[in-house]
MIMARPA-556851 format. One record per residue (C-alpha): chain; residue in one letter; x, y negated, z. Coordinates in Angstrom, 3 decimals. Example, Ala and Ser with C-alpha at 12.3 -4.5 7.8 and 13.67 -1.06 7.14 Angstrom:
 chaine residu        X        Y        Z
      A      a   12.300    4.500    7.800
      A      s   13.670    1.060    7.140
This chain:
 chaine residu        X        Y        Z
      A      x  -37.517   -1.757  -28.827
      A      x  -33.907   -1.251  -28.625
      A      x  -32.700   -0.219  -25.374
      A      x  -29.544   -2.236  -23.980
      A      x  -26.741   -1.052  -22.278
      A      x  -25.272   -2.111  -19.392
      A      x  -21.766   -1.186  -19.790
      A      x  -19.632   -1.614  -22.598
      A      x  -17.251    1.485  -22.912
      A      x  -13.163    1.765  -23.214
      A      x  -11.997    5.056  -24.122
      A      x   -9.204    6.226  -21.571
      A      x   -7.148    9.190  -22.558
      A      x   -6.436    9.967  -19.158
      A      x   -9.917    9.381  -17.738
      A      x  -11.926   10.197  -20.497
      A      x  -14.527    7.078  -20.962
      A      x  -14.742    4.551  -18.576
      A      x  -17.606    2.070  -18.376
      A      x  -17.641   -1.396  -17.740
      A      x  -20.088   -3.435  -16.189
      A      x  -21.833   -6.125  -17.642
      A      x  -21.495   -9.960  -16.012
      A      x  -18.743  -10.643  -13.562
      A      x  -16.442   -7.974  -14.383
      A      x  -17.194   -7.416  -18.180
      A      x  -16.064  -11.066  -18.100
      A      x  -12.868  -10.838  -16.075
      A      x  -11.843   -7.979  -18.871
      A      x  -12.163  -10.560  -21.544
      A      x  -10.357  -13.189  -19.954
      A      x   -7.293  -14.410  -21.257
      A      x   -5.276  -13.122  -17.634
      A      x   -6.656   -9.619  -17.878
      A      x   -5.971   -9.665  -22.041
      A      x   -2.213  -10.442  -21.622
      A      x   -1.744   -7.154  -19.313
      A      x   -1.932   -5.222  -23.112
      A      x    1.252   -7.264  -23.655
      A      x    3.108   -5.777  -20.366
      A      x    4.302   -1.956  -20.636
      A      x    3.191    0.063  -17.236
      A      x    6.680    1.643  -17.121
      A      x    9.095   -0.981  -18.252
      A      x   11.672    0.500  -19.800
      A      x   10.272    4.391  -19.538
      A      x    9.656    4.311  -23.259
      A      x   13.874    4.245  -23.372
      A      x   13.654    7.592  -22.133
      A      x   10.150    9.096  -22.901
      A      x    8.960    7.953  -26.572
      A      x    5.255    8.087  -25.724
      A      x    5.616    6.045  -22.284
      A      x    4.480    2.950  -23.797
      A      x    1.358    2.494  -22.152
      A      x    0.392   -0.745  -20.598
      A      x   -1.131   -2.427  -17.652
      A      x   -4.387   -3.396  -19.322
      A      x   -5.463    0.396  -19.389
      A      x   -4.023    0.401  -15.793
      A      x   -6.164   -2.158  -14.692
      A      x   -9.124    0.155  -16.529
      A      x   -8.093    3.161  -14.929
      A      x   -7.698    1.696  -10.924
      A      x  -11.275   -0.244  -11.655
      A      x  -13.003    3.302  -12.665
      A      x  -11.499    5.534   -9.708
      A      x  -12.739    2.321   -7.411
      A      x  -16.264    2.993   -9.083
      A      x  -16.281    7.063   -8.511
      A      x  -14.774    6.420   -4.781
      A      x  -17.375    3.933   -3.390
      A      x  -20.171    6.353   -5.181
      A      x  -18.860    9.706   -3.404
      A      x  -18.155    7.797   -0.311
      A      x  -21.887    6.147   -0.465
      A      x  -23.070    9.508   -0.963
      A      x  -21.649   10.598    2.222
      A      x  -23.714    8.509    4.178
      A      x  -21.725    4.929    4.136
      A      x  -23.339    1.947    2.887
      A      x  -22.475   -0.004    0.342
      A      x  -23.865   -2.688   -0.924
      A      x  -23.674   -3.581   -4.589
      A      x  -22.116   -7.464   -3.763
      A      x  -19.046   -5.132   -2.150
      A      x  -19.238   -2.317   -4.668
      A      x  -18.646   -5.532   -7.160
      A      x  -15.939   -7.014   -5.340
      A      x  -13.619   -3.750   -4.849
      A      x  -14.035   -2.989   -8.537
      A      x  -12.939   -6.611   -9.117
      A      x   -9.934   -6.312   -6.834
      A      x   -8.984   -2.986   -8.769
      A      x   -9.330   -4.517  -11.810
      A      x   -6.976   -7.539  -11.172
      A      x   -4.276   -6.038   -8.630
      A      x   -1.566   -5.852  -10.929
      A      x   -2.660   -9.132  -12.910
      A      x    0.649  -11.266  -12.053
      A      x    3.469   -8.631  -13.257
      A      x    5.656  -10.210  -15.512
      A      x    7.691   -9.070  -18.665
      A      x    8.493   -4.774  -18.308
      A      x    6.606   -4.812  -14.944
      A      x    9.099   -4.551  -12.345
      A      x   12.350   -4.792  -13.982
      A      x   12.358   -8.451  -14.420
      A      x   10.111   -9.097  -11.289
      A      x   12.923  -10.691   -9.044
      A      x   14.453  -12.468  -12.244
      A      x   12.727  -15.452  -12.743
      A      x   11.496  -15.579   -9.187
      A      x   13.719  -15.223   -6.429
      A      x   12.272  -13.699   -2.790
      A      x    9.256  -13.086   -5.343
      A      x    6.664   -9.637   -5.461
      A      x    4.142   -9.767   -8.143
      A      x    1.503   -9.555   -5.422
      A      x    1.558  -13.136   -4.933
      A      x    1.281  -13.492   -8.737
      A      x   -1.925  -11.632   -8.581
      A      x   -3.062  -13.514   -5.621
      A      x   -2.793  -16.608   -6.992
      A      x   -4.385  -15.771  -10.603
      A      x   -6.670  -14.337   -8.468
      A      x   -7.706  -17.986   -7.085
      A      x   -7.577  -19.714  -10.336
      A      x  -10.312  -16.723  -11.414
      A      x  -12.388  -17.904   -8.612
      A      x  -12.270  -21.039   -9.223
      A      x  -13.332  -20.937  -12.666
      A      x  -16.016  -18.422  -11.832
      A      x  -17.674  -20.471   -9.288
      A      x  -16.398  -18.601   -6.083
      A      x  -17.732  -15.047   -7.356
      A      x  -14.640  -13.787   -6.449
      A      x  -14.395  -14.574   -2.764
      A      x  -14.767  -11.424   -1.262
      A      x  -12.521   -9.222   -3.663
      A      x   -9.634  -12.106   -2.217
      A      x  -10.770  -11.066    1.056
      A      x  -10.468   -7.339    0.388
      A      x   -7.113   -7.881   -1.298
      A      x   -5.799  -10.197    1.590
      A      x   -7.038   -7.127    3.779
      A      x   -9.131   -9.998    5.583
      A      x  -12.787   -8.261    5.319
      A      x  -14.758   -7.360    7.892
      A      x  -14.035   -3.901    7.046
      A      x  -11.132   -2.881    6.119
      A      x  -11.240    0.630    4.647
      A      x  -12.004   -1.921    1.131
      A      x   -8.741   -2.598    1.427
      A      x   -7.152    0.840    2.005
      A      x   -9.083    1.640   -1.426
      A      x   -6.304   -0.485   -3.380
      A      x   -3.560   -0.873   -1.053
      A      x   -2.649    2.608    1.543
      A      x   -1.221    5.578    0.732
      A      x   -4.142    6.684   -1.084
      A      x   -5.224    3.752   -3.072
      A      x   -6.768    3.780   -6.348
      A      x   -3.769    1.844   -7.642
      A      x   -1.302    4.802   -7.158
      A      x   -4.018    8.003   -8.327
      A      x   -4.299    6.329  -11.513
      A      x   -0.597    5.047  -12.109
      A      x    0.482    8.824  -10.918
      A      x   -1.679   10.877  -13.545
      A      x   -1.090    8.229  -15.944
      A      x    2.549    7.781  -16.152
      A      x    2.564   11.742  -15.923
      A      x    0.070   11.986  -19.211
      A      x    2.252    9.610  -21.116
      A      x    5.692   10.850  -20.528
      A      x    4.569   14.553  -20.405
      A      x    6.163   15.258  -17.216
      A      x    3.634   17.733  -15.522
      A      x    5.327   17.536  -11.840
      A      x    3.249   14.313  -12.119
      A      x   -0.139   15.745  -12.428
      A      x   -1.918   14.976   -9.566
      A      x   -5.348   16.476   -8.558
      A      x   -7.278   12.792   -8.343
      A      x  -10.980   14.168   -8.633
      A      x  -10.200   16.469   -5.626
      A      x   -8.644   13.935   -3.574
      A      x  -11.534   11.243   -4.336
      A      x  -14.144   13.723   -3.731
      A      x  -12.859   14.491   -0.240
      A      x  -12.518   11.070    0.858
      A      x  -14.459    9.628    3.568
      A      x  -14.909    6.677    5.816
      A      x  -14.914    7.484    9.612
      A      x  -16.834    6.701   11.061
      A      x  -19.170    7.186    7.993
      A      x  -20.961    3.722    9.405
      A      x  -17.689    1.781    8.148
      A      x  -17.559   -1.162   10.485
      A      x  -14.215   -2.992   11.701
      A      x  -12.683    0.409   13.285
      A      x  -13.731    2.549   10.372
      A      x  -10.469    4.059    8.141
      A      x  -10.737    5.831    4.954
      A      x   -9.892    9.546    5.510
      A      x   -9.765   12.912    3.547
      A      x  -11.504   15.832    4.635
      A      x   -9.743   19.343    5.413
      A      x  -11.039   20.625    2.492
      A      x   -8.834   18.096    0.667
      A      x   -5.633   18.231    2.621
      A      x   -3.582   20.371   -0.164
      A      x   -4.644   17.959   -2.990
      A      x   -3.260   15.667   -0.998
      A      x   -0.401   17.287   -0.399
      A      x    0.683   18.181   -3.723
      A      x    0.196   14.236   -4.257
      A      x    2.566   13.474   -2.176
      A      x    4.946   16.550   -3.490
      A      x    3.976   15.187   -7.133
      A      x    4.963   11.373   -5.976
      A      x    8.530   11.847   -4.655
      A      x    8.965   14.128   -7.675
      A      x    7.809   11.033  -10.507
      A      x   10.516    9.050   -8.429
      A      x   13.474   10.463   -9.385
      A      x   12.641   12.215  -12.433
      A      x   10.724    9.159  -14.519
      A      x   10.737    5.721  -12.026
      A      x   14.649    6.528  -11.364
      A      x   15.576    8.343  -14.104
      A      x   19.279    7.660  -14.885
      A      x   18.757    6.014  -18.111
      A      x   15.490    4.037  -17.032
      A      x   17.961    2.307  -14.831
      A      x   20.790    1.740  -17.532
      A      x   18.041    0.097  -19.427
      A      x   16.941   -2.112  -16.613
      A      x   20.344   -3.291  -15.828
      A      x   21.156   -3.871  -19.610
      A      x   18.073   -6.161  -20.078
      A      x   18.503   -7.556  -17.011
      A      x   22.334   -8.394  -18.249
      A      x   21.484  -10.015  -21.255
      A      x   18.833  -12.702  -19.300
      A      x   21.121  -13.397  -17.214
      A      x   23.944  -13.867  -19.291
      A      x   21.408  -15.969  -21.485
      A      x   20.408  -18.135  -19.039
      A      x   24.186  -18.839  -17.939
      A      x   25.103  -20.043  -21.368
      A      x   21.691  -21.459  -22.310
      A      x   21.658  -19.862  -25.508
      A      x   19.173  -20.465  -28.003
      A      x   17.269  -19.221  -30.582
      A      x   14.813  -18.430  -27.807
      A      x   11.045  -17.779  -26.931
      A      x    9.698  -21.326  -25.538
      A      x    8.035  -19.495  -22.977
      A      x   11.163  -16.719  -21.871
      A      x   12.857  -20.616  -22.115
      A      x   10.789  -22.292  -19.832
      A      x   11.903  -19.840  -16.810
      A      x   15.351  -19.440  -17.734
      A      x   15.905  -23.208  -17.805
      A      x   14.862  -23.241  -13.880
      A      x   15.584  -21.547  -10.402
      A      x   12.203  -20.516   -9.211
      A      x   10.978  -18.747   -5.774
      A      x    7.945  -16.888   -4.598
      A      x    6.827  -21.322   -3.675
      A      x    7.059  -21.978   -6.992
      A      x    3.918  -19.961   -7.654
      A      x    1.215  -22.415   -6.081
      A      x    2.621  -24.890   -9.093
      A      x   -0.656  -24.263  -11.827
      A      x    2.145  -25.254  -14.539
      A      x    3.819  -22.856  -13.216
      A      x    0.916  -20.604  -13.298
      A      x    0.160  -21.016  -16.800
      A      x    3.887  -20.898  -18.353
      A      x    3.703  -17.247  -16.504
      A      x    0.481  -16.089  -18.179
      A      x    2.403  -17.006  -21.360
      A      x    5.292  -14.813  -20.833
      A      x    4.855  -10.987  -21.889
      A      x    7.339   -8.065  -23.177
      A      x    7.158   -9.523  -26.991
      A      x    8.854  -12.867  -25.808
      A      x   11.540  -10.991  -24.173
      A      x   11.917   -8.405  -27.119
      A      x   11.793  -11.275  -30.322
      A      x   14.568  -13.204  -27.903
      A      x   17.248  -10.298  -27.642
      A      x   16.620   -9.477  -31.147
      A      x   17.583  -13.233  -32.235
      A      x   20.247  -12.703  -29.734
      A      x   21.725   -9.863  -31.204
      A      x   23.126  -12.530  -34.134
      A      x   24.661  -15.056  -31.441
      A      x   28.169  -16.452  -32.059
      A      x   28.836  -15.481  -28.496
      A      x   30.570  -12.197  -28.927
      A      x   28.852  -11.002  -24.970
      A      x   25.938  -11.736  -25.512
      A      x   25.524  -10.389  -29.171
      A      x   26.997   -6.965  -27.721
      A      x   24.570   -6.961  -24.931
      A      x   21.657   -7.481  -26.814
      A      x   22.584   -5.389  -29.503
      A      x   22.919   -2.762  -26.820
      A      x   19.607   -3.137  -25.456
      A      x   17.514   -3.088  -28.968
      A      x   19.908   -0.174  -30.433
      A      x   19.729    1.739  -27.055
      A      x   23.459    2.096  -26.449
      A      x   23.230    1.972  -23.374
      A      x   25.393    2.082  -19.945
      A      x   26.400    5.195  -17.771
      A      x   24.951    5.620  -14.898
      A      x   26.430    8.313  -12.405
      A      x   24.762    9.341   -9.166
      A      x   26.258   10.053   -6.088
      A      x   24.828   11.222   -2.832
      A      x   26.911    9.036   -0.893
      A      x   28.161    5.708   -1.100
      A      x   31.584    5.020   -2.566
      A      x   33.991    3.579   -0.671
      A      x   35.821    0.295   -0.902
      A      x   39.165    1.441   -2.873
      A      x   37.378    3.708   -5.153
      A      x   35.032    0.758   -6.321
      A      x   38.120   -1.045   -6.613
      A      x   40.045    1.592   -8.999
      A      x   36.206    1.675  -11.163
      A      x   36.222   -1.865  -11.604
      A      x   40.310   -2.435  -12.460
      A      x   39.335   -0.156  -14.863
      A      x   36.336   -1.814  -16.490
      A      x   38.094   -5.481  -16.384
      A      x   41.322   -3.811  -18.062
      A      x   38.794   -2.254  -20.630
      A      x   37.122   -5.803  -21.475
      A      x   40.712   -6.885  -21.577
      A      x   41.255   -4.731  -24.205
      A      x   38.295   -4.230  -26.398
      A      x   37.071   -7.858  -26.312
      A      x   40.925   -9.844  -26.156
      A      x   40.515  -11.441  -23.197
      A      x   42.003  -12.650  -20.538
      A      x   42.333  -11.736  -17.167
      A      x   40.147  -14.305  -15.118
      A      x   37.462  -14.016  -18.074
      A      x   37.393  -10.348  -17.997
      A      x   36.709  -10.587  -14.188
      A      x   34.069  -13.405  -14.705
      A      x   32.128  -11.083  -17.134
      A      x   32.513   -7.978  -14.913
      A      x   28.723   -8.439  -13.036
      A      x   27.048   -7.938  -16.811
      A      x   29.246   -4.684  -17.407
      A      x   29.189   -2.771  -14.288
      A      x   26.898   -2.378  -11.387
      A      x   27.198   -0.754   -8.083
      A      x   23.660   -0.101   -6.090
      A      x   21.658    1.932   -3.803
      A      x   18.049    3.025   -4.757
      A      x   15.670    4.511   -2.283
      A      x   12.714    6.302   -2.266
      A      x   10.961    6.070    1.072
      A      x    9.158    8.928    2.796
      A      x    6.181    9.530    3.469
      A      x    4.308    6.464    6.731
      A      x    3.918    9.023    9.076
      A      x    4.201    6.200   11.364
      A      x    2.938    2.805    9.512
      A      x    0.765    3.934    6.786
      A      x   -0.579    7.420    7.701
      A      x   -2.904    9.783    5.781
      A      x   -5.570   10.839    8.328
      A      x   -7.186   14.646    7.678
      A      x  -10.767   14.403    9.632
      A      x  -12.861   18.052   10.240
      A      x  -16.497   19.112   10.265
      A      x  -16.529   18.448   14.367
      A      x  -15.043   14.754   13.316
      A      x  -11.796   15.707   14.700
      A      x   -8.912   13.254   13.609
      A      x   -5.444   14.424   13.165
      A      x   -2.378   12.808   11.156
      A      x   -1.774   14.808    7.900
      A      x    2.061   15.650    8.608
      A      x    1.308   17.333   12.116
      A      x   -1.344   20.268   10.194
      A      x    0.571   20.028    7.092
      A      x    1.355   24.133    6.221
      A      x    4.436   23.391    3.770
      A      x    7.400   22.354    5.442
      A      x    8.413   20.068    2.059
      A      x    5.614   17.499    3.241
      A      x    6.974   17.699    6.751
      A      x   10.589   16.722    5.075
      A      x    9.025   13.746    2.630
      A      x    8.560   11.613    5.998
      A      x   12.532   11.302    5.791
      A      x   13.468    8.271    2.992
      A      x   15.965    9.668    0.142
      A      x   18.832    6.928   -0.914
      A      x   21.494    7.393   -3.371
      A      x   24.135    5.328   -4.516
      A      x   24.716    4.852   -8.500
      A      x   27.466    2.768  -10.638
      A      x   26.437    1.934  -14.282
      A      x   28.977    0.937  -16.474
      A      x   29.869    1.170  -20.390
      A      x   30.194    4.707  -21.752
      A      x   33.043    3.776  -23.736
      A      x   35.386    2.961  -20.643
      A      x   36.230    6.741  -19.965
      A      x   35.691    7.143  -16.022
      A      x   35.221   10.669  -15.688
      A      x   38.366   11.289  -13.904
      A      x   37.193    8.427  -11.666
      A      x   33.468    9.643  -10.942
């Protein structure tokens, strides 16, 4: 007789095979929710920048689910229990955390929703999965909602060691080859442990001395991934060109478009809008190929602006984007933008008021930070053989994870390369 598995295998290229359980959360792979996330690229717009960065949030979802699965083992092993019910549920919550991103993950997040964070996306798809699986799902909702009776489920997928971050780390660091990225994830899951190891309502998930330079060079390995892939200067000339041409799309209505990409341009949404199920359903329609086949029609448009945008965006000639380590102050920003709007004056024969009116999708001024290490709100706890606590920072040997408490801001301007504002900058 033929013996039966019960997993059905994905192979991961970051984490080797990874096996699926059969039932509940075989099922939630297959569904039609979890399915789109192959249609939604992890990094947005990193593939602008690194060619092979085009992986997406389905093998994500794979990748959190399996480091769940190898965390709850070594931490069982340790000597806290864990039943299979909540072994079940944290795998499901890991599998279906990132479930309501939208089109290029975050770029586009606050676009069609305003005051909106995927994470109530996700929570809501998250209901509608219950629903339709007869309530199977009610405790991963109340691990994600951080509303179990123990918590250290929840700092699994959402603390400063989750499962969502180890995977997105060493991923994103295997696709766009940037080794600064690489990130020691068996070490850091092996040394993990709930204390105390009972893990009732005061128990918090912990790493063990042993682990505290893995952890370290995480955190090293984090801030680094920040400004050299997340903020890299031309990952954020892509975001603001995309984001341009929507919003220059939706201003003038402009058509040939995706009926789905039309559905949210066509309406001012907020994070309420998400308990609508229409609302629900038009979302799970939308991925990166509606957005993509849209621009490309775009490119065509009688509309001069919007015909340069898009052609912009699909032929990559992009904006500048400078850096500066301070902000710039009111008359400089001035000068920039005289000489943008005298530069669509120009080059597109218009006139004054209308270059001004079509400044916002040609230049942008903005801060982006990268915040330090939660010393204070969202601490990484190093526990000893004698079960001695102490906050990672304070035994921390290398003064650079001492220094990533403090946030890092920086102040950018994109702008078209063909304006000339290096006497300016």
């Amino acid at each position: 007789m033929a013996v039966r598995s019960r997993f059905k295998m994905f192979s991961d290229p970051v984490h080797g095979f990874i096996s699926v359980p059969k039932g509940l959360i075989l099922d939630l792979v297959e569904t039609p929710e979890v399915q789109r996330l192959r249609r939604i690229r992890q990094l947005g717009l990193g593939h602008m920048v690194f060619p092979n960065a085009a992986h997406n949030r389905f093998g994500h979802a794979l990748g959190a689910m399996a480091l769940m699965a190898d965390a709850l083992q070594h931490l069982s092993e340790k000597g806290t229990p864990i039943s299979k019910k909540e072994a079940e549920a944290a795998m499901v919550t890991a599998l279906l955390h990132d479930v309501g991103h939208g089109p290029f993950s975050h770029t586009l997040e606050h676009v069609f929703f305003k005051d909106f964070h995927h994470e109530q996306m996700s929570r809501a798809l998250m209901s509608d999965l219950n629903i339709r699986f007869s309530g199977k799902l009610q405790r991963a909702l109340e691990i994600f909602d951080d509303r179990y009776e123990r918590p250290f489920f929840h700092q699994l997928i959402a603390s400063q060691l989750d499962m969502d971050r180890l995977d997105y780390l060493r991923r994103d660091s295997f696709f766009t080859g940037v080794a600064e990225g690489v990130v020691g994830v068996e070490r850091i899951i092996k040394t993990m442990r709930v204390h105390p190891l009972a893990g009732g309502e005061d128990a918090r998930l912990m790493v063990e001395r042993k682990g505290q330079y893995a952890v370290e060079n995480y955190l090293i390995a984090r801030r680094l991934m920040y400004w050299q892939v997340y903020l890299h200067k031309t990952v954020i000339a892509s975001d603001f060109i995309l984001k341009s041409v929507i919003a220059y799309a939706r201003l003038k209505e402009i058509k040939p478009i995706s009926p789905a990409l039309a559905f949210f341009l066509k309406r001012e949404l907020n994070s309420e809008s998400v308990s609508d199920p229409f609302v629900r359903q038009q979302f799970c329609a939308l991925d990166d190929t509606d957005v993509e086949f849209s621009i490309k029609q775009w490119m065509y448009a009688e509309d001069d602006i919007l015909a340069d945008i898009a052609e912009r965006f699909v032929h990559r000639r992009l904006v500048r984007v400078h850096f500066s380590e301070k902000p710039y102050t009111p008359i400089q920003l001035e000068a920039i933008q005289e000489r943008i709007i005298e530069w669509l004056m120009r080059e597109k024969q218009l006139l004054r008021n209308e270059a001004e009116n079509l400044l916002p999708f040609y230049f942008e001024y903005q801060s982006v930070l990268v915040k330090g290490y939660g010393k204070v709100t969202d601490t990484i706890q190093v526990v000893d053989r004698n079960d001695q606590v102490v906050e990672l920072s304070a035994i921390a040997d290398n003064v650079i994870v001492r220094a990533l408490a403090e946030p890092h801001e920086k102040w950018y301007l994109a702008f078209p390369k063909e304006v000339g504002l290096e006497d300016v900058v």
